[in-house]
C-alpha positions in Angstrom: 0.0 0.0 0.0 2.7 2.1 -0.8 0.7 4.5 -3.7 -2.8 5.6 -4.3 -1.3 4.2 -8.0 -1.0 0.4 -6.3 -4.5 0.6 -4.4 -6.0 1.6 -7.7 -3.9 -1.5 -9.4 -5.3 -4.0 -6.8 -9.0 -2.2 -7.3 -9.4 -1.7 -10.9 -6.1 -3.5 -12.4 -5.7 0.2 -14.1 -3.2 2.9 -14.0 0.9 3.3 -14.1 1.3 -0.3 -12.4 -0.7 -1.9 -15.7 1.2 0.2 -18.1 4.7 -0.4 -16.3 3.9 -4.6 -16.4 2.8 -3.9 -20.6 5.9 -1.7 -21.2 7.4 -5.1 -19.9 5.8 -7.4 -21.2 4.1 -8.9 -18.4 0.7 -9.5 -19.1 -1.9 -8.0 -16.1 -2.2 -9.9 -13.5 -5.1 -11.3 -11.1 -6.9 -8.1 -9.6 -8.0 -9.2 -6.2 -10.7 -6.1 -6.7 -9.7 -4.9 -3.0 -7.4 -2.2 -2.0 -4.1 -3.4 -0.6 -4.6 -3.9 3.5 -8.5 -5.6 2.8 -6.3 -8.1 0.4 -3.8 -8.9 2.7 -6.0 -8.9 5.8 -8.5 -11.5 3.8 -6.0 -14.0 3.0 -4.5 -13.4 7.2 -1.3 -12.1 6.1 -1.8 -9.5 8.4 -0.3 -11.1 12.1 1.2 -9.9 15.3 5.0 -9.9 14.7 4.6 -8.6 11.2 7.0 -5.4 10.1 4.7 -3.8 7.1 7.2 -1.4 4.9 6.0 2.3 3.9 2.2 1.7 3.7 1.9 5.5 2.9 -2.1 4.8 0.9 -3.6 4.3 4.3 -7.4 5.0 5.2 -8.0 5.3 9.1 -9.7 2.3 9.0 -7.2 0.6 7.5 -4.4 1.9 10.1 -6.9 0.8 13.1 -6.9 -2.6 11.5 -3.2 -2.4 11.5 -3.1 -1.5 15.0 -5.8 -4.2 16.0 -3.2 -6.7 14.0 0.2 -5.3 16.4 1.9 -4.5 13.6 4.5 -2.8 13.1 5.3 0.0 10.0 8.6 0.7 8.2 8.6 4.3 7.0 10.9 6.0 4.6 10.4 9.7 4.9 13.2 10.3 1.8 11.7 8.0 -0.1 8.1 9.4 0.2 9.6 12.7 -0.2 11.7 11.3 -3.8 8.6 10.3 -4.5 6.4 13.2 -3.7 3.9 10.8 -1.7 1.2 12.3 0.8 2.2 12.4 4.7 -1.4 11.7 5.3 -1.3 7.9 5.3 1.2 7.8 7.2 -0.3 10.7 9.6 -3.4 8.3 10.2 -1.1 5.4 11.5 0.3 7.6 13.8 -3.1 9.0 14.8 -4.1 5.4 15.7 -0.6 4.9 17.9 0.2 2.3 14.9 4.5 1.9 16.4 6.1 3.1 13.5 9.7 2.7 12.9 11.8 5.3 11.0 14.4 4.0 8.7 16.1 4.5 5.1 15.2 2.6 1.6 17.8 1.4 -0.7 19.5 4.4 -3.0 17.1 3.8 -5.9 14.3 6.4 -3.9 17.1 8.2 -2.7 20.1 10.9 -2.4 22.1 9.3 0.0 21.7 6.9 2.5 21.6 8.8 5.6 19.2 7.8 9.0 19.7 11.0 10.3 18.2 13.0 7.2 15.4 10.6 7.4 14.8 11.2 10.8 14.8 14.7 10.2 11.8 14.5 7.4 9.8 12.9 9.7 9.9 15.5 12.4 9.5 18.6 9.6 6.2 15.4 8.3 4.6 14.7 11.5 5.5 17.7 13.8 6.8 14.8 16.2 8.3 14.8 19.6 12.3 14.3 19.2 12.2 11.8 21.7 9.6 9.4 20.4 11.7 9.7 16.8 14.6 9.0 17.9 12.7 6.0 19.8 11.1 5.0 16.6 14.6 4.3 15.2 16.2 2.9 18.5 14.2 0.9 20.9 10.9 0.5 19.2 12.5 -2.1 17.0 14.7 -3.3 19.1 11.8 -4.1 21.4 10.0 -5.4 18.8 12.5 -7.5 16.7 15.8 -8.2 19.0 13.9 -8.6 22.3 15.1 -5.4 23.6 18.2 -6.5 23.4 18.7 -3.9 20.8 18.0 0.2 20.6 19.5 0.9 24.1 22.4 1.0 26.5 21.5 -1.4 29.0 23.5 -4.6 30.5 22.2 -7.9 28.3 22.0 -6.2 25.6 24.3 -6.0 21.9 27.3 -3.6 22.3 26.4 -1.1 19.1 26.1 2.4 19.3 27.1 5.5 18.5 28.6 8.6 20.7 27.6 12.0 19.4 29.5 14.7 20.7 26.1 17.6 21.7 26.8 20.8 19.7 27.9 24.0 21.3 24.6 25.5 21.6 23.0 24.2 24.7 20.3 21.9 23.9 17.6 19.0 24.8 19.6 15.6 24.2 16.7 14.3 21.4 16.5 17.7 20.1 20.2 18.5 19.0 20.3 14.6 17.4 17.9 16.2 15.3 19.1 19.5 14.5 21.0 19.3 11.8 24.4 17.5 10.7 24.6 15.4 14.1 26.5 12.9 12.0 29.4 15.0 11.2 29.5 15.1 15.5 29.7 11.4 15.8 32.7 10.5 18.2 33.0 6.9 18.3 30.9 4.2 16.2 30.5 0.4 18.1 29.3 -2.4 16.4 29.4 -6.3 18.3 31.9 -4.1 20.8 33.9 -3.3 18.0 35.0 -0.1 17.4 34.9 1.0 13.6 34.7 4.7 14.2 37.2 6.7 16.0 37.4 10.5 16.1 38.1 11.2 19.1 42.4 11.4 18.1 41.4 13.4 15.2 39.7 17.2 14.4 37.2 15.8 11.8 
């Protein structure tokens, strides 16, 4: 449910997506004559544990049903923004606490493949609190996929993370992650207790 264009595929087997499978020769395939979420939902795809990825064409009924499921939702904000898709899907999956987890798609919908630009978008999308979006990129998916062994500093769990050196200007922790070119701060990068950033003996 990524596109009004794909809803309107899976309802009328019209549109872009036909024309895309003819310019490739794929002739059109079975139309379900359902939008995207009813399709999946009827043939119980949709389960507690699932991760769904974008789902930007959302109806509120269909993000309560998503909710009423536990599921979980990928969002790219760079690559609805390459793609000049509406925030309002995504707005009413928020709206129904749907946890939504804040990522980066692969470099074909995008610049460059940078979280912190991503998490950016979404605050300047969803007028957000820094600390939940940072959380939607941290613990919520640790929680939800490693156990909460991921997403936070906390004994039991994996030894990856970065230190961000705050900026000059005094600021709320969340807040100066977000506000602007926190990257270009990061101190020391720790992946399976491995070190594979180090700044700290250096002025870049």
């Amino acid at each position: 449910a990524e596109s009004k264009e794909e809803n309107r595929y899976m309802r009328q087997a019209s549109g872009p997506f036909r024309e895309f499978y003819a310019k490739l020769g794929i002739p059109p395939r079975p139309c379900p004559r359902r939008r995207v979420i009813d399709h999946l939902d009827r043939l119980r795809i949709l389960r507690a544990g699932l991760l769904a990825v974008h789902a930007n064409d959302t109806t509120l009924a269909e993000a309560r049903r998503i909710r009423q499921r536990n599921i979980a939702v990928a969002v790219c904000p760079g690559s609805m923004d390459y793609f000049g898709f509406s925030p309002l899907g995504v707005g009413r999956l928020i709206s129904e606490n749907v946890e939504i987890i804040f990522g980066t798609d692969s470099m074909a919908s995008n610049t460059r493949l940078n979280l912190f630009d991503e998490l950016r978008l979404a605050a300047r999308a969803w007028k957000l609190a820094p600390r939940s979006i940072i959380e939607s990129a941290t613990c919520i998916p640790g929680d939800r996929f490693w156990r909460g062994k991921a997403g936070r500093l906390a004994p039991g769990c994996f030894a990856d993370m970065l230190l961000v050196r705050r900026s000059s200007a005094p600021a709320e922790p969340f807040a100066d992650l977000l506000s602007g070119r926190a990257e270009r701060r990061i101190r020391i990068g720790i992946m399976d207790g491995e070190v594979f950033i180090d700044r700290t003996r250096s002025n870049k």
